[in-house]
C-alpha positions in Angstrom: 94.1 129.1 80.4 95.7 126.3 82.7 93.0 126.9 85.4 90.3 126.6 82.7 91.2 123.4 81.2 91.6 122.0 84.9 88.1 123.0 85.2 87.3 121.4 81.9 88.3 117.9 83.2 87.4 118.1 86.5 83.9 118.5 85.0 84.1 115.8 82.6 86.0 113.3 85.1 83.0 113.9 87.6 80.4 113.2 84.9 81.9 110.8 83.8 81.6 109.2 87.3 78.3 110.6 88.3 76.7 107.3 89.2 79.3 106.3 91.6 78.7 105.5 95.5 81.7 104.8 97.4 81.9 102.3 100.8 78.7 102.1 102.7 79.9 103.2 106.1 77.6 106.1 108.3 80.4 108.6 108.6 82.4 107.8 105.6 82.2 110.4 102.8 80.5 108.5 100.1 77.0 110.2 100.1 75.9 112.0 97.6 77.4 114.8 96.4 76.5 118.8 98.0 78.2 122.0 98.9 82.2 122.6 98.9 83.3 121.7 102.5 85.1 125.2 103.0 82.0 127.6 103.6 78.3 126.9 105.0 76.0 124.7 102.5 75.2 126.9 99.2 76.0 124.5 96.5 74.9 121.2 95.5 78.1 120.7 93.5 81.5 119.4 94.5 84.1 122.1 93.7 87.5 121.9 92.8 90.5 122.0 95.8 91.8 125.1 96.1 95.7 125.5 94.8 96.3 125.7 98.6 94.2 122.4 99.8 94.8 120.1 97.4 94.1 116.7 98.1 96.9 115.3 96.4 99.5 117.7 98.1 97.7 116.6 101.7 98.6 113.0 100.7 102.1 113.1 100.0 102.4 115.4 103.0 100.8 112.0 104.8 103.7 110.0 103.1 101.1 108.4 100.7 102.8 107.6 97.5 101.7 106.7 94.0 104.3 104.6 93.0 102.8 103.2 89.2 102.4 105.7 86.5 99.4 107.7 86.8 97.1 111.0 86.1 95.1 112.6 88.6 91.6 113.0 87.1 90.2 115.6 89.8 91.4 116.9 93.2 87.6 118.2 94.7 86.0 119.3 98.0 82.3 118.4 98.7 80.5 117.7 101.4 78.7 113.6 102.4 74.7 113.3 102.0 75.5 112.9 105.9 77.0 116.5 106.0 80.6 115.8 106.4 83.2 117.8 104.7 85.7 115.6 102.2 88.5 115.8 100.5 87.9 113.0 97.2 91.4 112.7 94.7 90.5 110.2 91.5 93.9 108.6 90.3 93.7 106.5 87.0 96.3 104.0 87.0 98.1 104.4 83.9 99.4 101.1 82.7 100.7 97.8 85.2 98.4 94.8 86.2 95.2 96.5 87.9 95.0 94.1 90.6 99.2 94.3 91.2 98.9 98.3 91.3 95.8 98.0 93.9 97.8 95.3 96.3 100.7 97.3 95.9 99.3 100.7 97.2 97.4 98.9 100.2 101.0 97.6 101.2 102.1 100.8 100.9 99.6 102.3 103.4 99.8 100.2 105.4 103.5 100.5 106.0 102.6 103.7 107.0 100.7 102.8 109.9 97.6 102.1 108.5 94.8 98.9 108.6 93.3 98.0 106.8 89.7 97.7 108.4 87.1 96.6 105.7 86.9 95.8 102.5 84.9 94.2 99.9 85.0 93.2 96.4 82.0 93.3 93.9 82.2 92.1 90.3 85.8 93.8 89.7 85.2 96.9 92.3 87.2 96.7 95.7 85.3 99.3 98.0 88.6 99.4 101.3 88.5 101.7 104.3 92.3 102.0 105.6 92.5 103.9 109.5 95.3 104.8 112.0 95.5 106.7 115.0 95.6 109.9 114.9 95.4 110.2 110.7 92.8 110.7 108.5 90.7 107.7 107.6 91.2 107.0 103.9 87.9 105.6 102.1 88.9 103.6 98.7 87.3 102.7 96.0 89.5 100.7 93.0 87.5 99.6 89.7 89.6 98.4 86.9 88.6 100.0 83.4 85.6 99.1 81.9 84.5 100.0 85.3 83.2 103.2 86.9 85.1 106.6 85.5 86.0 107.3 81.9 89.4 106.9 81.6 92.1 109.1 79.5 95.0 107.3 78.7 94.8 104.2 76.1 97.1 102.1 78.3 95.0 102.7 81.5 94.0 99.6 83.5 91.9 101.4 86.5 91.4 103.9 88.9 91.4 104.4 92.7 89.4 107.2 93.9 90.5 108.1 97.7 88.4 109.4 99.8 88.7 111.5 103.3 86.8 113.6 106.0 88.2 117.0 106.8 88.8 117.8 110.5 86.4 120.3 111.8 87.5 123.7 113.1 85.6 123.5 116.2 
């Protein structure tokens, strides 16, 4: 039953957010969506992370923290219009100043090693890519409310979806 109503928002959170593009960068994994990044091509839908690769797991493994309340609307696997397999977590910020949550989690990657390398802000959305050697290169894109995804809680001011590659096997 739990695994059902997971499914049940997943789907809603991503149709909710079907129009999105993320940061315009020619490896980054903002393209549109396609198959799940664990098996060869066969679906043109992203698919839930398994319980053993979730994304949200991988980033507090990394030491990345979500330290405002939140909810995690999905935790997927798909694959970039590019071909790249990704790993995309949508976090809705549940209550604080948007624009204090957002500052506050860039700090907070940063004092893990990270920089941040681009960024740009459009009419409320701030498209950031944050790298460091020898780590995963996070791709993030924060819109307060109003703005991009439906949200679920009636004190939410935002969301930032985070976005990653996965490593190839080869």
């Amino acid at each position: 039953m739990k695994k059902i109503a997971l499914f049940i928002a997943i789907a809603v959170a991503v149709a909710a957010c079907g129009k999105q593009e993320a940061p315009q960068t020619p490896t980054s994994p903002e393209s549109s969506h396609k198959a799940p990044a664990a098996q060869a091509p066969s679906r043109q839908s992203p698919v839930p992370a398994p319980e053993d690769k979730r994304g949200v797991a991988a980033l507090a493994a990394a030491g990345v923290k979500f330290d405002f309340p939140h909810q995690v609307l999905y935790d997927i696997l798909d694959v970039s219009g590019s071909g790249t397999p990704r790993h995309r977590v949508l976090v809705e910020i549940q209550g604080g100043e948007f624009d204090q949550v957002v500052e506050q989690f860039g700090e907070s990657l940063e004092a893990l090693g990270y920089q941040k390398d681009s960024g740009k802000e459009t009419g409320g959305r701030i498209d950031s890519v944050y790298s460091a050697e020898g780590k995963p290169t996070y791709y993030l894109l924060m819109q307060p409310a109003g703005m991009g995804p439906k949200l679920m809680g009636k004190d939410s001011t935002g969301s930032i979806h985070i976005m990653w590659n996965i490593p190839s096997r080869n």
